[in-house]
C-alpha positions in Angstrom: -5.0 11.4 -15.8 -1.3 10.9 -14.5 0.3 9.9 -11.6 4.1 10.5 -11.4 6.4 8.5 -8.9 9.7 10.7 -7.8 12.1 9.6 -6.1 13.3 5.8 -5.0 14.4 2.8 -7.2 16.7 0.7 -6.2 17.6 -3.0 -7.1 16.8 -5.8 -4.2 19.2 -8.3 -4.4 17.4 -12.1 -3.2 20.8 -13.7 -2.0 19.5 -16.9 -0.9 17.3 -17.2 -4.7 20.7 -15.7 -7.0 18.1 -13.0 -8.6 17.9 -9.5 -7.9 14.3 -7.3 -9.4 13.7 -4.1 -10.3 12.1 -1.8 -6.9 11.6 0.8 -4.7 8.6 2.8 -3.3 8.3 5.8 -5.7 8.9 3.6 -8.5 6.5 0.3 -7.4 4.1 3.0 -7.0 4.2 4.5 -10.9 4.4 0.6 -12.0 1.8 -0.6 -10.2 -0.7 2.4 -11.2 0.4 2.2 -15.0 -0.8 -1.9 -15.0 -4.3 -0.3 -13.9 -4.7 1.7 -17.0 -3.4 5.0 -15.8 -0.7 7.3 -17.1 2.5 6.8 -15.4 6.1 8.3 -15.1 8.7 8.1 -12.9 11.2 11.0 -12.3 14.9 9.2 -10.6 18.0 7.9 -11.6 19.8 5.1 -12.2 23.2 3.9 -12.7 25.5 3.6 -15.4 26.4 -0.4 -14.2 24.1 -3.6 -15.3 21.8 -3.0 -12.6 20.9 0.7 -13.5 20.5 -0.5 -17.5 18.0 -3.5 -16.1 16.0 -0.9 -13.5 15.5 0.9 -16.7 14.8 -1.5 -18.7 12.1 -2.7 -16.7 10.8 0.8 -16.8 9.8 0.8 -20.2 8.6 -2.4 -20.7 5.9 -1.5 -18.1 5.0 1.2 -20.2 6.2 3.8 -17.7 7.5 7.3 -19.1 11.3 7.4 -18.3 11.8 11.1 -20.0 12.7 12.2 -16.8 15.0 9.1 -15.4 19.0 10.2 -15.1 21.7 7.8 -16.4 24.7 9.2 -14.4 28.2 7.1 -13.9 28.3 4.9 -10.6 26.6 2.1 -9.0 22.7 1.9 -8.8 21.0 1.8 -5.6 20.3 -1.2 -4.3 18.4 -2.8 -0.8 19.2 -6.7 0.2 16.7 -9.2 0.8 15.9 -12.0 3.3 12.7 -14.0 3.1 11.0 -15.5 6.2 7.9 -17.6 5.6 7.7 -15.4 2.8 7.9 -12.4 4.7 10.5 -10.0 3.4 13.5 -8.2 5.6 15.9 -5.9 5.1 19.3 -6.8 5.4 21.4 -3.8 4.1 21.9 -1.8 1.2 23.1 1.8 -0.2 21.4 4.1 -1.6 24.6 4.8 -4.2 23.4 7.3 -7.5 20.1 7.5 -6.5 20.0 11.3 -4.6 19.3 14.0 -6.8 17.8 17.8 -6.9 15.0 18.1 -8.7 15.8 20.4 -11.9 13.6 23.3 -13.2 12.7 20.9 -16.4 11.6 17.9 -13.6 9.4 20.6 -12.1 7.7 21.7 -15.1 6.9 18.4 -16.6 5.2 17.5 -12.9 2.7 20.2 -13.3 1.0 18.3 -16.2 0.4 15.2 -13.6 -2.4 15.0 -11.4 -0.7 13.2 -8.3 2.6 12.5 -7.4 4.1 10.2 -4.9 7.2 9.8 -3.1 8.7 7.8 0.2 10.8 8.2 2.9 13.5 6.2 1.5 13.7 9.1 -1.9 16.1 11.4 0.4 13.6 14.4 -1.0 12.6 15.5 2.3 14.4 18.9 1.3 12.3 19.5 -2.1 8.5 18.2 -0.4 7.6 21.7 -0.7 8.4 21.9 -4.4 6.4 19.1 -5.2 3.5 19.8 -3.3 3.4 23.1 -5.2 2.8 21.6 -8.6 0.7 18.7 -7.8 -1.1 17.1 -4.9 2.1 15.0 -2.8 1.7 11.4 -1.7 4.1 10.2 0.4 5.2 7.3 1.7 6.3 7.4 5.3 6.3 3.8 5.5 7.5 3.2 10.1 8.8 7.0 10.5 6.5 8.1 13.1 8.9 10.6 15.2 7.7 14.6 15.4 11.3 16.0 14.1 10.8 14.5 11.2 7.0 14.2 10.1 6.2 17.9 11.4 8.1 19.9 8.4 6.5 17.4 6.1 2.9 16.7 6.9 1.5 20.0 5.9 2.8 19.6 2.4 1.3 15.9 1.8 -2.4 15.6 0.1 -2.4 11.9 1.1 0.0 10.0 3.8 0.7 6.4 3.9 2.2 4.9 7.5 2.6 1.0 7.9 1.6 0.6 11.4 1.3 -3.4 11.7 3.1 -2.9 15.3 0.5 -1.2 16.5 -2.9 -2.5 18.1 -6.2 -1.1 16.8 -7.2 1.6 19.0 -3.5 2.8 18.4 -4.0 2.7 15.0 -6.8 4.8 14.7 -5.8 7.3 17.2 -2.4 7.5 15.1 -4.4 8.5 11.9 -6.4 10.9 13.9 -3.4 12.6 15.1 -1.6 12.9 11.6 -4.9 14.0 9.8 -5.2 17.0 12.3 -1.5 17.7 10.7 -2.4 18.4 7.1 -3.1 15.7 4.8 -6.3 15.2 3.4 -6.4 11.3 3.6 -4.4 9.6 5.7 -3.7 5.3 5.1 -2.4 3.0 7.0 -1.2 -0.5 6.0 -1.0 -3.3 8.7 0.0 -6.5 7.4 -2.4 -9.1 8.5 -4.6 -6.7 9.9 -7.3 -4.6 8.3 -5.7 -1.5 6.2 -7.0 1.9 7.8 -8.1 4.9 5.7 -8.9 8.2 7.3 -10.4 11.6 5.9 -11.6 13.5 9.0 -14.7 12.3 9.4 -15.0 8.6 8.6 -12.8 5.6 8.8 -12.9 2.6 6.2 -11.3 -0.4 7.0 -10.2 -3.2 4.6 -9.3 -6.9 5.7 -6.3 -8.3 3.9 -7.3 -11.3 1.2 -6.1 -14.5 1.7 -3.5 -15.4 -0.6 -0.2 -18.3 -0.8 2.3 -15.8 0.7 5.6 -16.5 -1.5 7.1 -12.4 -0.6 5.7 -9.5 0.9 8.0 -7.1 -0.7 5.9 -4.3 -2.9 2.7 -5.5 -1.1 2.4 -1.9 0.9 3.3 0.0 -2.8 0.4 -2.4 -4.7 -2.3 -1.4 -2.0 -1.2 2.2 -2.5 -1.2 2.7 -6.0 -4.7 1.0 -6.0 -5.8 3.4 -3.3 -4.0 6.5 -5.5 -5.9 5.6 -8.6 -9.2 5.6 -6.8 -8.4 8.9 -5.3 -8.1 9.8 -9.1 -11.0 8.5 -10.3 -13.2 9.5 -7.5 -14.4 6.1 -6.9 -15.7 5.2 -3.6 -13.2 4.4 -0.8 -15.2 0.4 -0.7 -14.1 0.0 -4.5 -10.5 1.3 -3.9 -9.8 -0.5 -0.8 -11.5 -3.3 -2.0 -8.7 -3.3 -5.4 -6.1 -2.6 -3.5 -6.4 -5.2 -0.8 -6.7 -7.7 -4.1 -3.3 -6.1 -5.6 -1.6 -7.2 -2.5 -2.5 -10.2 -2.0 -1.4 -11.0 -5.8 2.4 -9.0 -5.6 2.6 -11.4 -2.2 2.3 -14.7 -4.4 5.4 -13.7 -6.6 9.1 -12.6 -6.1 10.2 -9.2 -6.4 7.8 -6.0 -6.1 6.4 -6.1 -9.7 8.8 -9.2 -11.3 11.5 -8.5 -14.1 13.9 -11.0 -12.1 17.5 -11.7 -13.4 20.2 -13.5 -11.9 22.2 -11.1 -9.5 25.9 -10.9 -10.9 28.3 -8.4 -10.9 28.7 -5.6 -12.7 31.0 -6.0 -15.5 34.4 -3.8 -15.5 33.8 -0.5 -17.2 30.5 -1.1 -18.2 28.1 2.4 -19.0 25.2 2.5 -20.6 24.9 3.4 -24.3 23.2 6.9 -23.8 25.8 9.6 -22.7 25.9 9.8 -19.3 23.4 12.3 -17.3 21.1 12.3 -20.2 17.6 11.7 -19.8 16.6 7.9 -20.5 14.2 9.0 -23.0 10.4 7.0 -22.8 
């Protein structure tokens, strides 16, 4: 049993705190499902600077297989962060190496998984129909809800993930309804302090958030996911996955960063590379 995550990592820099982690959908997701006892990889790339060498890094000490991460020259992606009441926000960022085309050897290596996932923020909107022809797709389309750009991706996606805590109930669930008659299989929705909606066509299970001491929402979404991925996996029932996920969240909200592996944010010193040669695979 393996689930790959493609796509995303990036580096969020906490200004206010000094300390940047390790991040990004695609890649929260493989970390997140490794820590539950599943197989894991995660097929990106990094940077050559200090923040590339510590998104790797972080990689492999979660027991993720980086065979398929890049090391190519330039500056990692990364996404800055502003906490409200614990509440994470956006504040900028750049994606900078992180776009790539998915190689004949990336493709082949996916067929052994059993699920992969990716996001909206993995710039692989071009390549969705690649994926989905090797292994059932999960994809992340965190708030993207406009037609131009769901409708060439929906019928390639197994499972779709929205965050839809704008929206009131009954908008909720007639969103889900609407985006299962599209294609995917199972369709979730995320909704911050509101109950998490699953949908497969004929029944929908809801799941209350947990209360927890919020210290940062970021990778919350990415927990609940995995959770729900790896139940998928296993065939559990939808209670017992929810039911983990929900628990997941809660936990990654009492923390920094989307799965830890904090280090004070400084620049990248002048010239630096890492030691492999560069645009070789990472190696697991």
């Amino acid at each position: 049993m393996l689930l790959a995550g493609v796509g995303d990592n990036v580096v969020d820099r906490y200004r206010d705190l000094g300390l940047v982690f390790p991040g990004g959908q695609a890649l929260n997701v493989a970390v997140h499902a490794r820590r539950i006892g599943v197989g894991s990889a995660y097929v990106g790339v990094v940077g050559d600077d200090r923040a590339g060498r510590h998104v790797l890094a972080s990689i492999r000490a979660e027991d993720v297989d980086a065979s398929h991460v890049r090391v190519v020259p330039g500056p990692n992606a990364y996404a800055d962060v502003g906490l409200t009441e614990g509440n994470r926000e956006f504040l900028g960022g750049d994606p900078g190496v992180s776009c790539f085309e998915l190689s004949d050897q990336d493709l082949r290596f996916l067929e052994s998984v059993d699920i992969v996932h990716s996001s909206e923020s993995s710039y692989l909107e071009g390549q969705l129909d690649r994926l989905a022809s090797v292994a059932p797709l999960s994809f992340d389309f965190s708030v993207r809800r406009d037609d131009a750009y769901l409708d060439p991706i929906l019928p390639h996606v197994t499972i779709a993930e929205f965050s839809l805590a704008d929206l009131a109930d009954d908008d909720a669930l007639a969103w889900i309804e609407q985006v299962h008659r599209a294609g995917p299989r199972l369709v979730l929705a995320t909704r911050g302090p509101s109950d998490a909606l699953l949908y497969d066509g004929r029944r929908v299970w809801r799941q209350p958030p947990e209360p927890t001491n919020v210290v940062d929402t970021l990778g919350a979404g990415d927990a609940f996911i995995s959770h729900v991925l790896v139940g998928f996996l296993r065939d559990e029932p939808f209670e017992v996955s929810l039911a983990n996920a929900a628990n997941a969240a809660a936990t990654t909200c009492s923390s920094y960063g989307a799965f830890g592996h904090g280090i004070e944010d400084v620049q990248p010193e002048p010239g630096t590379t890492d030691e492999r040669p560069v645009g070789s695979p990472a190696g697991s």
